[in-house]
N, C-alpha and C positions, 0 to 999 in steps of 0.2 A: 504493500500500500504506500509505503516511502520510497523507494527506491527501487533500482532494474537500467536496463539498457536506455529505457525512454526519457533518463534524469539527466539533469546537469552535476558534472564536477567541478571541487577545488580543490588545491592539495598546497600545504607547505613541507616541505622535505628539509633536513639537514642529512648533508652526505659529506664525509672529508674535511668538512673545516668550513662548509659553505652554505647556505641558507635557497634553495630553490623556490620559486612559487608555479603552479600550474594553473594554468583558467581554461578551464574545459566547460566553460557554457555555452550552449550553443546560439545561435544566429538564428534570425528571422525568416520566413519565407522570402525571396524575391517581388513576390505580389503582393506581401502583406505595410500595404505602404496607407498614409493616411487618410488619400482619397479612397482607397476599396475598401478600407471600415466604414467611412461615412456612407459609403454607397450601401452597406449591408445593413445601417442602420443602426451602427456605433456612436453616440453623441458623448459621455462623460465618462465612460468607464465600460473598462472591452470584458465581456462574461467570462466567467471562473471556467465554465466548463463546456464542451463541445471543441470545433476544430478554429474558432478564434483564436484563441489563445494558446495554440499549440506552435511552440518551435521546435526545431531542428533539436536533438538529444546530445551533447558533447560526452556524456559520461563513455561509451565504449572507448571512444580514442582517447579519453582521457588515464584509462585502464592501461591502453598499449602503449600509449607514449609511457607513462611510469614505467610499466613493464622493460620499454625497450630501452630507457636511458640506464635504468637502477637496479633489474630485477635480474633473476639466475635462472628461474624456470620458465618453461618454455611456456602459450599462453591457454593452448591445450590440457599442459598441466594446471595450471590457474583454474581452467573454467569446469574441469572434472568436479571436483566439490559442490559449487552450485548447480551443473547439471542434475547431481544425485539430489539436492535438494528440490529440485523444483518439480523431479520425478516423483517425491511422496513426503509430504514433511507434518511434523502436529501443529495444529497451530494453535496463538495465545488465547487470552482470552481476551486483552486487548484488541489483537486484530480483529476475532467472531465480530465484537462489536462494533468495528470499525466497519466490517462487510455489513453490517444488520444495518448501521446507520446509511449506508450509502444505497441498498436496498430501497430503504426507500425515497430516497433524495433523488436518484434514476428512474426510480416509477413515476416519481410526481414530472418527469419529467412527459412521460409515454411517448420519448423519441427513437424512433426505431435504433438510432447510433448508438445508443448503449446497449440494448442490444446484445454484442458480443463479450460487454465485461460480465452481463447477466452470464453468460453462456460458460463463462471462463472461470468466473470468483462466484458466483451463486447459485450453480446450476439450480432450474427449475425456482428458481428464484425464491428458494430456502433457508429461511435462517442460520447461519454457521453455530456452533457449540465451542470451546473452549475443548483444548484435545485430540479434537477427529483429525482427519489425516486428509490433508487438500494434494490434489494431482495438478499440475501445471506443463502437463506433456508437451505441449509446442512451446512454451518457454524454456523447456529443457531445452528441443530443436535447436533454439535459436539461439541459444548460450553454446552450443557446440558448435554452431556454424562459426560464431564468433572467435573462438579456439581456434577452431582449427582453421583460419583466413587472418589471422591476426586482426581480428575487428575492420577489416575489409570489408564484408559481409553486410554489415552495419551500416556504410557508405558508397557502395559502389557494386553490391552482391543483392543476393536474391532478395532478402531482407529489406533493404534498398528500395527495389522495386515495389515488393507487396504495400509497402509503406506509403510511397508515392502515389503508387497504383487507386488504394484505396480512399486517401487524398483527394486525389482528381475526380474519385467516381460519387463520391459522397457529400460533394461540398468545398473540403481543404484546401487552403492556399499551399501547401507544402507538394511540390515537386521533385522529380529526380536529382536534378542537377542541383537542390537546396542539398542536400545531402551528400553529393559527391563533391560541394566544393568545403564541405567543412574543415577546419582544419584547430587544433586548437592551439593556445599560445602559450610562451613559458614567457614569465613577469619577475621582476623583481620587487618582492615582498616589501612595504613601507614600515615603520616604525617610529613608535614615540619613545624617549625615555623616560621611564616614572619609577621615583625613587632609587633611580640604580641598574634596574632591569631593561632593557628592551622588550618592548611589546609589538612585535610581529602579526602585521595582518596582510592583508592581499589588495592593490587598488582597487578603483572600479575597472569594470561595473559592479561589482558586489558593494555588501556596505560593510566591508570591514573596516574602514577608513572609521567608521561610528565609535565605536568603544575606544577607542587611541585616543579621538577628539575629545571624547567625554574626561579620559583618564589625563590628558593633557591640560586639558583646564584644574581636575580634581587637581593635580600635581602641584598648584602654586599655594593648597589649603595646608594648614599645619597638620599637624599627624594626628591618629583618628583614633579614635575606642571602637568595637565593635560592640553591636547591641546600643550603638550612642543617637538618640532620634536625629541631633546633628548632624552627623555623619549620613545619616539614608538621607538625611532631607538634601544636603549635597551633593550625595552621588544622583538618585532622580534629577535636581536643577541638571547638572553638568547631562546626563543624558537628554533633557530635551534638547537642551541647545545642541549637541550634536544631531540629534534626530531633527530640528530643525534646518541645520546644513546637508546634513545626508538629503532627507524629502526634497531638497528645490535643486543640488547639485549634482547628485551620484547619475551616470548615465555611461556608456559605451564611452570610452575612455579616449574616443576620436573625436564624441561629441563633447568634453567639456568644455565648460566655460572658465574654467576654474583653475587654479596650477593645485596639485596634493600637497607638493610642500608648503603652497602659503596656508591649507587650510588645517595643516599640522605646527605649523609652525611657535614655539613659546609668547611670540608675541601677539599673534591672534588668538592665541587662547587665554593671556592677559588680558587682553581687550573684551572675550566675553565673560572670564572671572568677574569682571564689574558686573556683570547683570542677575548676579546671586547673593539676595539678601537673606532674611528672616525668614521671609515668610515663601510659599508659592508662587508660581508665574507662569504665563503663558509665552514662552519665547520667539521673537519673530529670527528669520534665518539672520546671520550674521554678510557680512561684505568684506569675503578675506581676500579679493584682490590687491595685487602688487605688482605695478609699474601697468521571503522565509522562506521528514529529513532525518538522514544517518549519519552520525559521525564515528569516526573511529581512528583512533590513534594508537602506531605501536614504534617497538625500540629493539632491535639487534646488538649482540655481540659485538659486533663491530663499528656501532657507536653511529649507526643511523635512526633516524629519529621523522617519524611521519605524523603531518597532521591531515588528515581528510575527512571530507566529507562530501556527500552526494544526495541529490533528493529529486522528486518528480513534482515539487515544489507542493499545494496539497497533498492530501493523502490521495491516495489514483489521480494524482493531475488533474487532466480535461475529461476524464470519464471516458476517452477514445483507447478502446482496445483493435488493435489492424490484424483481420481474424486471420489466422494462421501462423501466427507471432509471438501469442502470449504477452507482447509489451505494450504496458500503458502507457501513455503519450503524454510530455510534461505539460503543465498551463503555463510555462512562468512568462509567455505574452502578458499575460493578464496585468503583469507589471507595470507596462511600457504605459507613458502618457497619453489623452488624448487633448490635452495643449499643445497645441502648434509653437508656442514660445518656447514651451519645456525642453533641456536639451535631452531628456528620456521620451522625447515624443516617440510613437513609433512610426517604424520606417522600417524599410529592406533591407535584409541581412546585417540585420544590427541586434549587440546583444542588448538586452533588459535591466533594469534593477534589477539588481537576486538579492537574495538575502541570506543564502548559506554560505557563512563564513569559517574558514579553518583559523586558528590562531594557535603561535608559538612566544615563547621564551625563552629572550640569553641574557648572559652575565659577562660582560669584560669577554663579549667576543666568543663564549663558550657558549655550550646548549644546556638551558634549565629541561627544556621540552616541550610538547603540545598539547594543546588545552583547547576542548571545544564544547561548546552549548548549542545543540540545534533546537529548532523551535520557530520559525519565523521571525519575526520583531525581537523575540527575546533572547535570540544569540548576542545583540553586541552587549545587551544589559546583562545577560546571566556570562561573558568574556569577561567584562569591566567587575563585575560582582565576584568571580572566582579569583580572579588575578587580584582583585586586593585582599581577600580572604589571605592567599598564602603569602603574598608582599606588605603588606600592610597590618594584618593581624598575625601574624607567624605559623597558621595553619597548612596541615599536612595536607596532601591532594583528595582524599577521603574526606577527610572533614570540611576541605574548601567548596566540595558540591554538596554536602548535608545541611549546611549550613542554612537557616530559610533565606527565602530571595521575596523581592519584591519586583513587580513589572507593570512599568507607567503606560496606559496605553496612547490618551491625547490628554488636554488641554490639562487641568492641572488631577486626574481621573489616574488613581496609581493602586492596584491588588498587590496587595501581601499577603504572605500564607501567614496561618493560621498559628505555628509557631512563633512566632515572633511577638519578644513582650508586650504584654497589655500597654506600659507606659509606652513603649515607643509610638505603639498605633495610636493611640489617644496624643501623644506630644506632636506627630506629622500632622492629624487632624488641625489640632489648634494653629498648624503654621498653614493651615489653606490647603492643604492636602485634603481630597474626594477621596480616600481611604473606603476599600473594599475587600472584605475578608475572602478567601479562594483559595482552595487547595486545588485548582487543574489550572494547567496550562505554564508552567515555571519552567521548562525546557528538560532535556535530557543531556550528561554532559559523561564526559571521559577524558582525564589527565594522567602522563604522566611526568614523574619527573626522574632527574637525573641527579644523584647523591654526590656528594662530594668524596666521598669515596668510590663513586662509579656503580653502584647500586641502584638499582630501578625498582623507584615507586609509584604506585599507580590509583588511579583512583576511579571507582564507577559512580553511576546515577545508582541514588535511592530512590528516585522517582519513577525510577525505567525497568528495565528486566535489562540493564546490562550487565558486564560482568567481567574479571581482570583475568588476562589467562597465560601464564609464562613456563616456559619449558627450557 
């Protein structure tokens, strides 16, 4: 329901001494430009699900490219594991409910294009149970072709076509040749310093740029108590005013308007340190001109160190399954603007705001390790929230995602879970904070680090079924 062939990639790598970044999201249709939405009847916001909002998938090439820069086994051997998986697996009781929910959300739709997710995730269009054993036989298919063509298959093979094919026959802006021109890019990773540490994120288009900015500005407040109503009432200010830079500037990294270093820069985040007082605010974007998924992270012997993550941006994306494929089809069009001034407008073969961010940490040029929070919106806020946990408060990677979290959604409108002191929630209250109590929705995360003795420590989600596994 997160992830598959049909998702976008990000990855931060350390390998040898050196910091990588991957952007494996994919590109737009070539027809999906701003007059054919308006001609389809797109005025303010392009739909979550159906073939609008469906681009191009980066995630396989983003597999081989890893594979073929970093990797020792061949991609055959790679895709044998989830072949067997997709052949017969139990499933959670999360997911059941994740398929029971969307059940009906495809019925209400009664468009025959769903259709084939019916046929594929709910045969007979039955409730799932927590347990049973799900069959995904042509996803197996297709994870093999994928082996064994090097993700060729994906882009320019049979796959390819059924993709396109189906596309063209149903509706879809998405063509052969969107897919055979994919290709994706390797970046270099940006970072703030806070407190010492390097904080590692990825440019745009994604918004990893967001939690740096936030922790950039945090960076010029004295040092903090955890559990201090002060303290959250800071970190919330400093994340809207990034989340107010991210929303107006983050876009395809050809279209900004913007330079990353001015909107990282100590002295533009001085500048919007001024607009954090007492109490609550609603931040307008700042003028730093000058002149939402799986994450997973792991660590080798040999001193490499991964942060990724991938997703089909909702859960089943656009609800498009291309029958004979097993793969869901991502939405993260759904991103793109329809402001003609916005530089996220959309247009042709262009990537989107994403929102799945991988994040890393070093020290004096070393590797701390990788640290990631999926969840839509609440990756840069659950990054910025972990990363001071264990910088800031001296907590271990376990304890730095146990820890409760809060997650602001708009205007001064901020849930916190449910553990967190009574005074605190009552003292953000009194400073203009819309406080709302919620246990769902605080992300899902995975850290590890790297000991000064060279020991690895690692940390999973309490909120998730994940889980640390070392051999």
């Amino acid at each position: 329901m997160s992830t598959g062939p049909g998702g976008d990639l990000f990855a931060i790598l350390w390998s040898k001494g050196k910091l990588y970044g991957l952007n494996a999201s994919g590109h737009s249709a070539a027809l999906m430009t701003y007059d054919e939405m308006k001609r389809r009847g797109v005025s303010d916001e392009i739909p979550e699900i159906g073939w609008l909002p469906v681009t191009v998938s980066g995630g396989v090439a983003g597999w081989t490219a890893l594979s073929k820069r970093f990797g020792k086994l061949k991609m055959t051997e790679l895709m044998a594991p989830v072949v067997e998986l997709a052949e017969a697996h139990a499933i959670s009781d999360g997911y059941a409910n994740t398929v029971n929910k969307y059940i009906k959300r495809y019925g209400d739709e009664n468009d025959p294009l769903y259709d084939e997710w019916f046929r594929v995730f709910a045969p007979g269009r039955k409730p799932l149970e927590g347990g049973q054993t799900v069959c995904l036989h042509e996803l197996g298919e297709t994870l093999r072709r994928i082996g064994e063509t090097d993700g060729e298959d994906f882009y320019r093979g049979k796959t390819a076509h059924m993709m396109a094919d189906y596309s063209e026959s149903t509706g879809g802006l998405l063509r052969y040749d969107d897919f055979a021109s994919y290709e994706v890019e390797w970046v270099d990773p940006v970072s703030v310093n806070y407190r010492g540490y390097d904080i590692w994120e990825l440019p745009p288009n994604g918004q990893g740029i967001t939690p740096i900015i936030a922790l950039n500005i945090m960076d010029g407040f004295p040092a903090f108590t955890h559990d201090d109503a002060m303290t959250v009432h800071r970190q919330i200010e400093c994340m809207k005013l990034a989340f107010a830079d991210a929303f107006k500037y983050i876009s395809d990294y050809r279209y900004l308007k913007v330079k990353v270093a001015d909107l990282l820069s100590k002295e533009y985040a001085a500048e919007r340190r001024k607009l954090i007082g007492e109490t609550a605010i609603t931040p307008p974007p700042g003028d730093p001109y000058r002149g939402g998924t799986v994450y997973l992270c792991a660590a080798d012997g040999e001193g490499n160190m991964i942060s990724l993550i991938q997703s089909v941006a909702q859960s089943f994306g656009s609800g498009v399954v291309v029958p004979g494929t097993g793969v869901i089809l991502q939405n993260r069009g759904g991103h793109f603007s329809m402001n003609p001034e916005h530089p996220n407008v959309v247009g042709p073969r262009k990537r989107s705001f994403n929102t799945i961010i991988p994040g890393f940490i070093t020290k004096d040029d070393k590797p701390v390790g990788p640290i990631g929070v999926m969840g839509g919106y609440m990756q840069p806020q659950g990054h910025m929230q972990v990363a001071m946990n264990m910088i800031d408060f001296g907590m271990n990677p376990q304890a730095a995602l146990d820890a409760p979290r809060w997650f602001w959604q708009h205007d001064k409108l901020v849930r916190l879970e449910s553990t967190w002191p009574k005074e605190v929630i009552e003292a953000l209250r009194a400073r203009g904070h819309e406080v709302e109590i919620n246990d769902v929705g605080f992300g899902r995360g995975q850290i590890i680090v790297r000991m000064e003795d060279g020991t690895l420590a690692g940390g999973t989600e309490p909120r998730g079924g994940g889980s640390i596994l070392g051999y």
